[in-house]
PDB file of the backbone (N, CA, C, O) and the ligand in Angstrom, with CONECT records:
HET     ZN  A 101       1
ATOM      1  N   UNK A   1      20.328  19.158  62.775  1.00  0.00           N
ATOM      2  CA  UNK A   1      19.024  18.495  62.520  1.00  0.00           C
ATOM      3  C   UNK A   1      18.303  18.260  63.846  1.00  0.00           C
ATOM      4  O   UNK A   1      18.666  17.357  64.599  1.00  0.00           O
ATOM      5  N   UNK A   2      17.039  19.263  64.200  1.00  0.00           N
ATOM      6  CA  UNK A   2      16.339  18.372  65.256  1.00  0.00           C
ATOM      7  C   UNK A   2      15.202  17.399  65.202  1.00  0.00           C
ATOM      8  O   UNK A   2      14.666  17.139  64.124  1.00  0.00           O
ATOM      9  N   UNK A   3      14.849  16.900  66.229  1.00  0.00           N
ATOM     10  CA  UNK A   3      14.228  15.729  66.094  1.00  0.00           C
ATOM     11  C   UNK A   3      14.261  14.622  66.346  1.00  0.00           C
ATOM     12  O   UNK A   3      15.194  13.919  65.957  1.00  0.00           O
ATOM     13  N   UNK A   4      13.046  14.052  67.219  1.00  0.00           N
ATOM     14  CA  UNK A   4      13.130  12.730  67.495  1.00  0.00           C
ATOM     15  C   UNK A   4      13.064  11.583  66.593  1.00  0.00           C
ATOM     16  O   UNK A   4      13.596  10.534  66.955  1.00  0.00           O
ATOM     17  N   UNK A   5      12.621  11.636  65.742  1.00  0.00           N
ATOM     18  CA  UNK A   5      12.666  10.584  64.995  1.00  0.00           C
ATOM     19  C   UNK A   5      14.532   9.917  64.598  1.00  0.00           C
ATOM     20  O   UNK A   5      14.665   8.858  63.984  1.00  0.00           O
ATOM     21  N   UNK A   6      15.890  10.821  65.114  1.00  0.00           N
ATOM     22  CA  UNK A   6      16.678   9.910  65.255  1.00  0.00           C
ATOM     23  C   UNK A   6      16.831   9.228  65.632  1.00  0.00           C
ATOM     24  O   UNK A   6      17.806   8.629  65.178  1.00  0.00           O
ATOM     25  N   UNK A   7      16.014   8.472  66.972  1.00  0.00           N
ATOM     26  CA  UNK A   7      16.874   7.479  67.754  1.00  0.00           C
ATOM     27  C   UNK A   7      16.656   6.138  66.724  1.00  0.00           C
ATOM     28  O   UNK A   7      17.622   5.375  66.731  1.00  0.00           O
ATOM     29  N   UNK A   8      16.003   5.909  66.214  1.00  0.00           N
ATOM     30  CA  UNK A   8      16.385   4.383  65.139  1.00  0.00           C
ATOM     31  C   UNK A   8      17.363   4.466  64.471  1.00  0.00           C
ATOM     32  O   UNK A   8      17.315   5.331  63.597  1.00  0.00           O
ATOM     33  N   UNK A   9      18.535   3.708  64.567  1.00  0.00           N
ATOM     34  CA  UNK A   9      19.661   4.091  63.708  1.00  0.00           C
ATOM     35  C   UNK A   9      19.584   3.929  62.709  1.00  0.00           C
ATOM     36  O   UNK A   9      20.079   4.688  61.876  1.00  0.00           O
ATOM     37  N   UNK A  10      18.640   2.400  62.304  1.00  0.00           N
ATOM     38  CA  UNK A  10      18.864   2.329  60.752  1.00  0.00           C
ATOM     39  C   UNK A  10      18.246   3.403  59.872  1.00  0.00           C
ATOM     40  O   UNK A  10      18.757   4.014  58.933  1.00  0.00           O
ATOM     41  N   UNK A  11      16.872   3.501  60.459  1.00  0.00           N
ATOM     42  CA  UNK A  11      16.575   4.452  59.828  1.00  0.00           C
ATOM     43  C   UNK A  11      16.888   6.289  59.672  1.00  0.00           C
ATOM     44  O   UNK A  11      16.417   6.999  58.784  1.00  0.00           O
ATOM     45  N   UNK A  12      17.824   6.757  60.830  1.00  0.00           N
ATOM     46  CA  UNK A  12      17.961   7.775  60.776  1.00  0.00           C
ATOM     47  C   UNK A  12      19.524   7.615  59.362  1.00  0.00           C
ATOM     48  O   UNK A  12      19.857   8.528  58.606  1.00  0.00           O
ATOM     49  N   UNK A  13      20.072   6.414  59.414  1.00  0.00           N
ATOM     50  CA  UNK A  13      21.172   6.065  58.363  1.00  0.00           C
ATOM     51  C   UNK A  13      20.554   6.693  57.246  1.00  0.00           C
ATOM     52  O   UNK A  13      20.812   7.842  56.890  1.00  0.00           O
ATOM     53  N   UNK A  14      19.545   5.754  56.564  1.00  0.00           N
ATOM     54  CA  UNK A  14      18.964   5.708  55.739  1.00  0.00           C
ATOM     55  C   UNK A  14      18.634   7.275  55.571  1.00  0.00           C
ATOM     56  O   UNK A  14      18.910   7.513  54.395  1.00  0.00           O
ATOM     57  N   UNK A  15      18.156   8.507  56.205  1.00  0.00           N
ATOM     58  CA  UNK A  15      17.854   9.663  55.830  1.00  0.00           C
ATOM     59  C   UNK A  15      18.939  10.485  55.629  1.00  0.00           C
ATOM     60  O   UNK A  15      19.003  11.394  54.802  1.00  0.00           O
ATOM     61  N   UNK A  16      19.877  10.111  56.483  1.00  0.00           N
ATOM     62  CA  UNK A  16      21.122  10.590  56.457  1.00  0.00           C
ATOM     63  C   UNK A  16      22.094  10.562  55.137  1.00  0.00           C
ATOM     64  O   UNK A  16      22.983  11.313  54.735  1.00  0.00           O
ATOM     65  N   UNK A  17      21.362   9.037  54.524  1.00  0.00           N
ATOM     66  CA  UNK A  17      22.415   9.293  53.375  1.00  0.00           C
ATOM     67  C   UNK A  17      21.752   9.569  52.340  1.00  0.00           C
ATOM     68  O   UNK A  17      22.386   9.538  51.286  1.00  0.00           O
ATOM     69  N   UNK A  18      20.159   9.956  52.274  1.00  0.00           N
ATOM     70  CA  UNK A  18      19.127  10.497  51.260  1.00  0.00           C
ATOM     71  C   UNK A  18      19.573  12.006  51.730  1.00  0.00           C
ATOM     72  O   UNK A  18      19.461  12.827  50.820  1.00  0.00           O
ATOM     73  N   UNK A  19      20.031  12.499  52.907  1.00  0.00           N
ATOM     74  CA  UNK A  19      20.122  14.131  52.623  1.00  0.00           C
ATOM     75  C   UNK A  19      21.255  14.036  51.799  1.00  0.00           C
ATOM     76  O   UNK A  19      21.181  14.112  50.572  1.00  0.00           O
ATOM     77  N   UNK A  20      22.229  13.884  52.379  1.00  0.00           N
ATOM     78  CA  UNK A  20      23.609  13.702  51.908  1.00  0.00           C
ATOM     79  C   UNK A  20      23.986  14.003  50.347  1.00  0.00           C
ATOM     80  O   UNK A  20      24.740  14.828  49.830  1.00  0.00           O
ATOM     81  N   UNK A  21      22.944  12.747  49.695  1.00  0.00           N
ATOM     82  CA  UNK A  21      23.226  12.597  48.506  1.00  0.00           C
ATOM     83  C   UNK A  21      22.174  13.829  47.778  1.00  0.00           C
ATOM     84  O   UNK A  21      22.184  14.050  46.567  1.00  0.00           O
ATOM     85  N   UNK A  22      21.268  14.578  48.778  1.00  0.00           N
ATOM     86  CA  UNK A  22      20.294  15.606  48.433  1.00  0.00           C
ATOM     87  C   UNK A  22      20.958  16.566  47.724  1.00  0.00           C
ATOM     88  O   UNK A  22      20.853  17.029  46.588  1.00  0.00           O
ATOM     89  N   UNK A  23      22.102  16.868  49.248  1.00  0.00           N
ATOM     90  CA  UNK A  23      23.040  17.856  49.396  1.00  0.00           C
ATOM     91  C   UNK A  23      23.610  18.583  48.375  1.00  0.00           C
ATOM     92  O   UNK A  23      23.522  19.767  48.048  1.00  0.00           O
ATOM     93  N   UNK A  24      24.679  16.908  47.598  1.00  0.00           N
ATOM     94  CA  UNK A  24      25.113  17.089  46.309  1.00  0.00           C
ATOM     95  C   UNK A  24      24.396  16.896  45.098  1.00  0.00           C
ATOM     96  O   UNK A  24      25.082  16.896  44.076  1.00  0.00           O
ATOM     97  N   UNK A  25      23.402  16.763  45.003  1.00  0.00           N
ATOM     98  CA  UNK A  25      22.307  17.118  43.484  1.00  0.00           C
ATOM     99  C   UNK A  25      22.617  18.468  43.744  1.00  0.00           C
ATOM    100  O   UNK A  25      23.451  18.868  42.932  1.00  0.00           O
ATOM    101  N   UNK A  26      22.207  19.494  44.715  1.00  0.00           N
ATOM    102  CA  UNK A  26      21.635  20.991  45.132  1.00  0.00           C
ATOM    103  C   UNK A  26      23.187  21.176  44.789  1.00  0.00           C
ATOM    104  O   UNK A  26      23.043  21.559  43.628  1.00  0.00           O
ATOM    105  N   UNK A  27      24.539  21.170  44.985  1.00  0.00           N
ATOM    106  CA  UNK A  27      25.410  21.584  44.733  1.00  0.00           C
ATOM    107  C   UNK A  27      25.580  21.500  43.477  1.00  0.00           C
ATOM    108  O   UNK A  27      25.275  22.367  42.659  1.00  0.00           O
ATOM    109  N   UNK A  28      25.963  20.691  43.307  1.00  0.00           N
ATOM    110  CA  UNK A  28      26.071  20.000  41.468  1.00  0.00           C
ATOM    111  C   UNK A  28      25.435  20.862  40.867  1.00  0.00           C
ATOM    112  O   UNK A  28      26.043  21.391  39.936  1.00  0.00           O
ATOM    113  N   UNK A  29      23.715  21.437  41.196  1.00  0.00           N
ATOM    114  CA  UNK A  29      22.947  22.250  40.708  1.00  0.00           C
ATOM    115  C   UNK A  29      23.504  23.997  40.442  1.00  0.00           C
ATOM    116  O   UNK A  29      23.629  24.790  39.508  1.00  0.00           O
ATOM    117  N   UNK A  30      23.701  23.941  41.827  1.00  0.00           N
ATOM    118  CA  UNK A  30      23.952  25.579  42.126  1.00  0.00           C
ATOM    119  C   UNK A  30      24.999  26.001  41.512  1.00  0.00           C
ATOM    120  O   UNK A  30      25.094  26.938  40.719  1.00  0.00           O
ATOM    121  N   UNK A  31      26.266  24.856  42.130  1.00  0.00           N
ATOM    122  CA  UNK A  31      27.670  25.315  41.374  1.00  0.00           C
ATOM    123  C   UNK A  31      28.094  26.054  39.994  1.00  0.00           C
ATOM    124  O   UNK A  31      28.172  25.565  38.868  1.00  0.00           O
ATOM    125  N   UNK A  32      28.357  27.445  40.444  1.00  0.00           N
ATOM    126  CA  UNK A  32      28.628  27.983  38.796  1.00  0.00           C
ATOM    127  C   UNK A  32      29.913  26.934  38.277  1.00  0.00           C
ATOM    128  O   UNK A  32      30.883  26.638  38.974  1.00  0.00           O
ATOM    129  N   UNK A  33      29.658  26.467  36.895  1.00  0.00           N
ATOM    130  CA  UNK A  33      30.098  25.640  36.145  1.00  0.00           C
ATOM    131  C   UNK A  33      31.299  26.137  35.020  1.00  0.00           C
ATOM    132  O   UNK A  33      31.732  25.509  34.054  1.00  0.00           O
ATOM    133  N   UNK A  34      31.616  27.301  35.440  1.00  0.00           N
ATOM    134  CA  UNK A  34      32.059  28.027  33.847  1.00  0.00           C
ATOM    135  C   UNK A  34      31.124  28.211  32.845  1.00  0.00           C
ATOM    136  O   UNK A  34      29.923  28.091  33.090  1.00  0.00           O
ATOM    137  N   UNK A  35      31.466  28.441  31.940  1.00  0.00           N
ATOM    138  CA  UNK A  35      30.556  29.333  30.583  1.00  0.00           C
ATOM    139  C   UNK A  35      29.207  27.992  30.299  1.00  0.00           C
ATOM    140  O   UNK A  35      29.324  26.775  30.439  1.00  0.00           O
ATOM    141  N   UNK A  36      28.255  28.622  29.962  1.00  0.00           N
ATOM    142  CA  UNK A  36      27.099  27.883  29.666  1.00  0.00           C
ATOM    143  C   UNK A  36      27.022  27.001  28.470  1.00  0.00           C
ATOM    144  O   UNK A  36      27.697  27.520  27.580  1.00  0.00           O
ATOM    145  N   UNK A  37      26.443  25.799  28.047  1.00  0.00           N
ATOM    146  CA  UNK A  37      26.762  25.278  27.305  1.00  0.00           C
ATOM    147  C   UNK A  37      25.489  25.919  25.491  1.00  0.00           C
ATOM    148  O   UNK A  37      24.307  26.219  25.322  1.00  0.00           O
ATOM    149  N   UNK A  38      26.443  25.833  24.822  1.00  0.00           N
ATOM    150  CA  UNK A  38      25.163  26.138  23.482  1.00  0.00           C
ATOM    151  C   UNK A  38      24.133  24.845  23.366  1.00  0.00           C
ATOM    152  O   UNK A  38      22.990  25.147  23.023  1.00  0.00           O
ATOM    153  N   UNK A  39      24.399  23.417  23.614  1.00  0.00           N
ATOM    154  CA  UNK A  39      23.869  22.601  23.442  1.00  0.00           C
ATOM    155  C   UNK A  39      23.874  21.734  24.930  1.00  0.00           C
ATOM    156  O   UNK A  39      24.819  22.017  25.666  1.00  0.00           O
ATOM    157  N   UNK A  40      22.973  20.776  25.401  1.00  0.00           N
ATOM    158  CA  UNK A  40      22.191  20.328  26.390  1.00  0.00           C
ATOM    159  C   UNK A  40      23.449  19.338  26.449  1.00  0.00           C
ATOM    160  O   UNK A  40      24.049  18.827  25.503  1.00  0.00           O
ATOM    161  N   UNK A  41      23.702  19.197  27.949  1.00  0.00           N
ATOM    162  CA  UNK A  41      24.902  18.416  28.108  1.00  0.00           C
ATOM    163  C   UNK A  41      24.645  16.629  28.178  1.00  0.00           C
ATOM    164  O   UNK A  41      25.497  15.747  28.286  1.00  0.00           O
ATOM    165  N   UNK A  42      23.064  16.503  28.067  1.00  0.00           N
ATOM    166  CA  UNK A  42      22.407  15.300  27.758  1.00  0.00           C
ATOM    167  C   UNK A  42      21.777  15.113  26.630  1.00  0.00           C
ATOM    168  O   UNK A  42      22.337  14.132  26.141  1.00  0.00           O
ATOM    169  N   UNK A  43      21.156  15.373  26.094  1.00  0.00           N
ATOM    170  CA  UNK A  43      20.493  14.896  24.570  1.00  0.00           C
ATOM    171  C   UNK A  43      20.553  16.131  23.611  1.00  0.00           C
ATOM    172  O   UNK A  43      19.883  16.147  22.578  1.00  0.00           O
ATOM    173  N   UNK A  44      21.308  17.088  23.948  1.00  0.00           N
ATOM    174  CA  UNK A  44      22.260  17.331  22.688  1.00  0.00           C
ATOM    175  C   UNK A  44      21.783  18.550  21.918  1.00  0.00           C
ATOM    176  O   UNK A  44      22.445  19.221  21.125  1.00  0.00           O
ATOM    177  N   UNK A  45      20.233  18.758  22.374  1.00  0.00           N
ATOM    178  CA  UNK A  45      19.045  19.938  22.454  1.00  0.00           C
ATOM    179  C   UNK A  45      20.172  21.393  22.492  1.00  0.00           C
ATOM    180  O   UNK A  45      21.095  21.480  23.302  1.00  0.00           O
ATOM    181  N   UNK A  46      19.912  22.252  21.640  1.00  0.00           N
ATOM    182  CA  UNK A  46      20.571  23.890  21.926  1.00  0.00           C
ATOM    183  C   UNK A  46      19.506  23.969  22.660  1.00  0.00           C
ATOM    184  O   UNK A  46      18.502  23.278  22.833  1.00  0.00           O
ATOM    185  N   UNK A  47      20.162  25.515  23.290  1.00  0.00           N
ATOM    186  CA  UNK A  47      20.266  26.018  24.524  1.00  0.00           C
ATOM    187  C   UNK A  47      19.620  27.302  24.193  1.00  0.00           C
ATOM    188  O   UNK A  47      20.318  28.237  23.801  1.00  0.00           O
ATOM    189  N   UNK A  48      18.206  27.437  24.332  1.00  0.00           N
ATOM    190  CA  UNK A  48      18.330  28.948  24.134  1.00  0.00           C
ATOM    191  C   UNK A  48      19.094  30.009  24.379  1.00  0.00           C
ATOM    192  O   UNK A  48      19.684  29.718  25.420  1.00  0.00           O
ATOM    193  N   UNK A  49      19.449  31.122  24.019  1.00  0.00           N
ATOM    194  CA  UNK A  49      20.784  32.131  24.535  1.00  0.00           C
ATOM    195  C   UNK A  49      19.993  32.740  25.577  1.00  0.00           C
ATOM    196  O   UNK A  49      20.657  32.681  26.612  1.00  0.00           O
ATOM    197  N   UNK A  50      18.520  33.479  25.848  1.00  0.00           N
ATOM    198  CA  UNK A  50      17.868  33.584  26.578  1.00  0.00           C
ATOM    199  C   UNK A  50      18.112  32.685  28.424  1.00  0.00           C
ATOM    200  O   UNK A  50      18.411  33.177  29.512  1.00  0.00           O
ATOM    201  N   UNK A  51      17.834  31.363  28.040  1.00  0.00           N
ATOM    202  CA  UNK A  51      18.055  30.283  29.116  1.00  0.00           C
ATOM    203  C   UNK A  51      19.472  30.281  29.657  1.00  0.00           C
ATOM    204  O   UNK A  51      19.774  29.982  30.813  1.00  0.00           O
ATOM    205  N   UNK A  52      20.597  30.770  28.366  1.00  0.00           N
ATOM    206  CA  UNK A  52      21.629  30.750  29.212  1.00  0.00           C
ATOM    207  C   UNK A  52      22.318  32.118  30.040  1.00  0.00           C
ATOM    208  O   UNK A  52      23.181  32.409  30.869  1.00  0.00           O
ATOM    209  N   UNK A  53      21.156  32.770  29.080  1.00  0.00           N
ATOM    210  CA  UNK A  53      21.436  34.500  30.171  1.00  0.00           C
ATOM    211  C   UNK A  53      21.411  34.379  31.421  1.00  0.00           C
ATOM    212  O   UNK A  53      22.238  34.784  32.237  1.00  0.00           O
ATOM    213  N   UNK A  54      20.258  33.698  31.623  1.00  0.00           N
ATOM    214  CA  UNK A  54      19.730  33.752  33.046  1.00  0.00           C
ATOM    215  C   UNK A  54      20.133  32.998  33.875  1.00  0.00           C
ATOM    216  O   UNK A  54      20.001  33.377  35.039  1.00  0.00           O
ATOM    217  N   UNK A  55      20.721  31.765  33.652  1.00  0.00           N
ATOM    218  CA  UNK A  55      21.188  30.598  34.052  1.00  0.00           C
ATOM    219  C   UNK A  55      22.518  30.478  33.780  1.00  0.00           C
ATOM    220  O   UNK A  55      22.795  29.399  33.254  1.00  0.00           O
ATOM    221  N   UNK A  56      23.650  31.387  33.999  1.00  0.00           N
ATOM    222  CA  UNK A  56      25.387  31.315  33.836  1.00  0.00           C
ATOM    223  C   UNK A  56      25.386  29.709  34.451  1.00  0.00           C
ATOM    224  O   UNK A  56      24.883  29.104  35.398  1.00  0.00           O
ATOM    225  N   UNK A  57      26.294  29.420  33.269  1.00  0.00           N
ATOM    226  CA  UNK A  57      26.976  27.926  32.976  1.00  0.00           C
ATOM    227  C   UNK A  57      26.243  26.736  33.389  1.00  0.00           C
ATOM    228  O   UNK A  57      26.697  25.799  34.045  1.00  0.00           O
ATOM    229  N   UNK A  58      24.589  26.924  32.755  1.00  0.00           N
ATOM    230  CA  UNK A  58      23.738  26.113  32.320  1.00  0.00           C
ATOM    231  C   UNK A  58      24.236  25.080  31.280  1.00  0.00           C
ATOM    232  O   UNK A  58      24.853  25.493  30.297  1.00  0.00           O
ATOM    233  N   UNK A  59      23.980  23.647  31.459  1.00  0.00           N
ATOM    234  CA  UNK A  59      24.203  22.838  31.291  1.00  0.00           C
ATOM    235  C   UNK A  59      23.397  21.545  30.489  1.00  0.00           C
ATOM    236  O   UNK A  59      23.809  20.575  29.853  1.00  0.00           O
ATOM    237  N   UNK A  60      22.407  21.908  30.757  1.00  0.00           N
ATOM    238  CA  UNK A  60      21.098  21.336  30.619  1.00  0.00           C
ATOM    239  C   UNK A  60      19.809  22.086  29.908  1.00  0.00           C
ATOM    240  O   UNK A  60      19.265  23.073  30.403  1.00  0.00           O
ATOM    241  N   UNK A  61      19.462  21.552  28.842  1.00  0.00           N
ATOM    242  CA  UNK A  61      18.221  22.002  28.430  1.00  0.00           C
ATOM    243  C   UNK A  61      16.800  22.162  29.068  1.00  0.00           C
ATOM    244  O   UNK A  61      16.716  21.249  29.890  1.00  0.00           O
ATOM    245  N   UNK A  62      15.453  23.015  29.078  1.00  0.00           N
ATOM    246  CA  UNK A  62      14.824  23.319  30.439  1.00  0.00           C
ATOM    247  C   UNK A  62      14.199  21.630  30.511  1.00  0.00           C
ATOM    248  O   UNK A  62      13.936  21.138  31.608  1.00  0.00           O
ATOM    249  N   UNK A  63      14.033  20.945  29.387  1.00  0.00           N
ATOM    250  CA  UNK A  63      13.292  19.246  29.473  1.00  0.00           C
ATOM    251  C   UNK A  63      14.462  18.734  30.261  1.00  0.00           C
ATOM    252  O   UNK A  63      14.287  18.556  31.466  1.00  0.00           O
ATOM    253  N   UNK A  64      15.598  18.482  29.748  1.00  0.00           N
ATOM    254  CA  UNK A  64      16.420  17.323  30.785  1.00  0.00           C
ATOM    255  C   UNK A  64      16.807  18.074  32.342  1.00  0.00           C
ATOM    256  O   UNK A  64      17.410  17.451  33.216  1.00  0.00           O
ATOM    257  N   UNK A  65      16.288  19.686  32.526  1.00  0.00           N
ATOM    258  CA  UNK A  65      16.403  20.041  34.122  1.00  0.00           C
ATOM    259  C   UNK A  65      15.421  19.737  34.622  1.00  0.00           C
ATOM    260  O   UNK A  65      15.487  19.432  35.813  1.00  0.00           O
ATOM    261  N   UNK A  66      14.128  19.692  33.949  1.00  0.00           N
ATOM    262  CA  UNK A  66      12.922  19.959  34.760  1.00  0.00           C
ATOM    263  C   UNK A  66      12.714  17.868  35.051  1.00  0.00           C
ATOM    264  O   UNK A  66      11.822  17.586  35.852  1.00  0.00           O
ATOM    265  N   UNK A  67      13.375  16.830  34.521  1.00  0.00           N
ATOM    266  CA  UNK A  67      13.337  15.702  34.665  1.00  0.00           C
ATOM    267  C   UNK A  67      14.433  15.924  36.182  1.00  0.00           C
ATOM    268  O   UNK A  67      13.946  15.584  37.261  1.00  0.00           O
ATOM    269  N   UNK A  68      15.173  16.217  36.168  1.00  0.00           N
ATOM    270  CA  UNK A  68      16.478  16.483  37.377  1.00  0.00           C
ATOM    271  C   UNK A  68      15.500  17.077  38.592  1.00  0.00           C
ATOM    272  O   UNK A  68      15.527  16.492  39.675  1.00  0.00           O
ATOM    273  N   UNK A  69      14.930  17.843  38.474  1.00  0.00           N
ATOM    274  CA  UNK A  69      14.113  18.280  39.572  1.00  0.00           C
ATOM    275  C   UNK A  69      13.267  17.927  39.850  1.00  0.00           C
ATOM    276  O   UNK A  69      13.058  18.059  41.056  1.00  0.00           O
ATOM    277  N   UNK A  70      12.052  17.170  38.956  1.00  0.00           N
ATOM    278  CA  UNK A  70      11.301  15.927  39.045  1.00  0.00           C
ATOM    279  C   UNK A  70      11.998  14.582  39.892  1.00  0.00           C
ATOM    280  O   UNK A  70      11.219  14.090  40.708  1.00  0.00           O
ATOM    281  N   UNK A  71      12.957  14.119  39.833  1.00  0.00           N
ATOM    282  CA  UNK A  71      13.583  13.099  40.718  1.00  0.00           C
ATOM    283  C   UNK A  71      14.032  13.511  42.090  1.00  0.00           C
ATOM    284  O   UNK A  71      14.038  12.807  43.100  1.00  0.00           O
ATOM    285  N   UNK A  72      14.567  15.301  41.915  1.00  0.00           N
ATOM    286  CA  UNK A  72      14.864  15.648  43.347  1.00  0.00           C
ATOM    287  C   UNK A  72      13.909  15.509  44.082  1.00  0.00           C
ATOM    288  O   UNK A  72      14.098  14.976  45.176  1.00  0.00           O
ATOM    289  N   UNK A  73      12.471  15.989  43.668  1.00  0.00           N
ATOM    290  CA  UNK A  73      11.316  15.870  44.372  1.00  0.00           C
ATOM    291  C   UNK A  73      10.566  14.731  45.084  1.00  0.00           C
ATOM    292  O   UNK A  73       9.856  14.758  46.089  1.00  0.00           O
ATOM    293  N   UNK A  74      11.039  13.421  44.027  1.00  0.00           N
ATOM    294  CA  UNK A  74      10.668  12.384  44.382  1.00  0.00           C
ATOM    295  C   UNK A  74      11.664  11.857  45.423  1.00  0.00           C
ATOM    296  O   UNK A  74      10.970  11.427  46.345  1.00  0.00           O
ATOM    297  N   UNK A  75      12.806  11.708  45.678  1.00  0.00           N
ATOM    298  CA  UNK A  75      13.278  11.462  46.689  1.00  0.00           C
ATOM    299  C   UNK A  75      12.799  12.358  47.803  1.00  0.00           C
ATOM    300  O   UNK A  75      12.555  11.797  48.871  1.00  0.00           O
ATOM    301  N   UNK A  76      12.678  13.263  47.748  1.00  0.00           N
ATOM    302  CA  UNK A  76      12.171  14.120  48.934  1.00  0.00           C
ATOM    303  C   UNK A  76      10.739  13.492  49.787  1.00  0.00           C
ATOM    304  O   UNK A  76      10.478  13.433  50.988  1.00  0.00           O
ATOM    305  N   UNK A  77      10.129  13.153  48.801  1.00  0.00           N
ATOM    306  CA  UNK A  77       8.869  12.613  49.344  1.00  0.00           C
ATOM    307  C   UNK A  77       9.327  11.076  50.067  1.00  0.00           C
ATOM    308  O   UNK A  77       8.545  10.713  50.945  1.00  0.00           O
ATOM    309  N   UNK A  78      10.154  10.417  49.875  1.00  0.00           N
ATOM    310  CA  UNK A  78      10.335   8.955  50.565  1.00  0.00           C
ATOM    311  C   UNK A  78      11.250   9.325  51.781  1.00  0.00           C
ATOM    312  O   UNK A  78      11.525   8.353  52.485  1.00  0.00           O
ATOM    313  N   UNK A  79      11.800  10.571  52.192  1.00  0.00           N
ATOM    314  CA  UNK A  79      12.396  10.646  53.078  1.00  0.00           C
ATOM    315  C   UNK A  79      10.886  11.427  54.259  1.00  0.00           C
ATOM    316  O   UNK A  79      10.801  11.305  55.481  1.00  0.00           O
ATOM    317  N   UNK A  80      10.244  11.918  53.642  1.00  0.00           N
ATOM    318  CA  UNK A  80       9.183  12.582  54.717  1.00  0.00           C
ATOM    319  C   UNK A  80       8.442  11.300  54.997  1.00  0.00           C
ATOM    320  O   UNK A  80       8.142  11.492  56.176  1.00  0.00           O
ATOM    321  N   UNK A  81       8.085  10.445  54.772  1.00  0.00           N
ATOM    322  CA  UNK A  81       7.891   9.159  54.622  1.00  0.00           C
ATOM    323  C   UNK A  81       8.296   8.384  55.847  1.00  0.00           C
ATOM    324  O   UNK A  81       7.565   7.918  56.721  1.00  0.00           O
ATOM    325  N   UNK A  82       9.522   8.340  55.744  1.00  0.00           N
ATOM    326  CA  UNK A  82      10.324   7.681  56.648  1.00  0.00           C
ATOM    327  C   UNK A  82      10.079   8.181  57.699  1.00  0.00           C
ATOM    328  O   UNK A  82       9.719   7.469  58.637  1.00  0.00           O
ATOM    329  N   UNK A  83      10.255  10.077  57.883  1.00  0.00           N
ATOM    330  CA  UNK A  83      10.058  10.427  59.396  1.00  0.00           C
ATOM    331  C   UNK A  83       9.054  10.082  59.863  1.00  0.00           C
ATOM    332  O   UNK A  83       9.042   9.489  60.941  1.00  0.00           O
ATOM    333  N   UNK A  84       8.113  10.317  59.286  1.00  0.00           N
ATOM    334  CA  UNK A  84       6.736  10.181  59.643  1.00  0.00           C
ATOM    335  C   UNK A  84       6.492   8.972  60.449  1.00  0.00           C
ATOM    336  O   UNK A  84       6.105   8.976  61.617  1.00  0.00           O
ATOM    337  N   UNK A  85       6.767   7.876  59.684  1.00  0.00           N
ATOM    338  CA  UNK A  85       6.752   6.628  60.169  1.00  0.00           C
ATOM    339  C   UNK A  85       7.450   6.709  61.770  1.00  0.00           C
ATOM    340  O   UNK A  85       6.912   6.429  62.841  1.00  0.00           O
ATOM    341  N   UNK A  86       8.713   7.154  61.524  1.00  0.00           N
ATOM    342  CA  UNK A  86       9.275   6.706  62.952  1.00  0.00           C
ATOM    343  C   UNK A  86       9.049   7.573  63.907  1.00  0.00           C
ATOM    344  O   UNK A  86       9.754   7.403  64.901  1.00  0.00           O
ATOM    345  N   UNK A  87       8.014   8.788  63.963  1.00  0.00           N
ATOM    346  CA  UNK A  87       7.356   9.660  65.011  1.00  0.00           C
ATOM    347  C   UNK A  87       6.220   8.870  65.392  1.00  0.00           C
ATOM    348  O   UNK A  87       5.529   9.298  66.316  1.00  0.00           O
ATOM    349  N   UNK A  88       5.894   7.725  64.804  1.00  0.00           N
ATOM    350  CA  UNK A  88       4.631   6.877  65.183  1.00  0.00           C
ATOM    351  C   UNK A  88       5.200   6.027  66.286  1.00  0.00           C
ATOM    352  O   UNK A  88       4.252   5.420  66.785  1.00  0.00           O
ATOM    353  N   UNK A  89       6.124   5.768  66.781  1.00  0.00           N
ATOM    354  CA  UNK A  89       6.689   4.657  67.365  1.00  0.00           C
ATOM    355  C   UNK A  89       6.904   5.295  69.042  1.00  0.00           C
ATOM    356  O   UNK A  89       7.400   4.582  69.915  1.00  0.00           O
TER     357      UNK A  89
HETATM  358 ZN    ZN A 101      18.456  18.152  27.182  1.00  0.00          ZN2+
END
């Protein structure tokens, strides 16, 4: 990682453990899972066979992924946030 905005510790903590925990959403994500599920491993929605062609050992229906990637996004934005702030200093 370069960049000045480490020298604040707390706050470089604080980004450190927003990548971190980034890290493992994106794994969790990527990780082939074994065989795909017929039904949504959250609200229970089938799976198009289509969605799971394309997506080996899909898990998730495209509504409860596209909410999962909606939150990845939003954390993303409070960490650019943060740098920003501490390049002002
Ligand atoms: Zn679902």
């Amino acid at each position: 990682m370069a960049g000045g905005w480490a020298r604040d510790g707390a706050v470089s903590e604080q980004i450190e453990a927003s990548i971190s925990d980034e890290l493992a959403r994106m794994q969790a994500q990527k990780q082939p899972v074994g065989e795909s599920l017929t039904h949504c491993a959250e609200c229970e929605e089938p799976i198009p066979e289509k969605r799971r062609l394309a997506r080996p050992g899909v898990k998730l229906c495209l509504d409860c992924q596209q909410e999962r990637d909606g939150a990845f996004k939003a954390r993303g934005g409070v960490n650019r946030r943060g740098s920003k702030d501490s390049q002002l200093k």
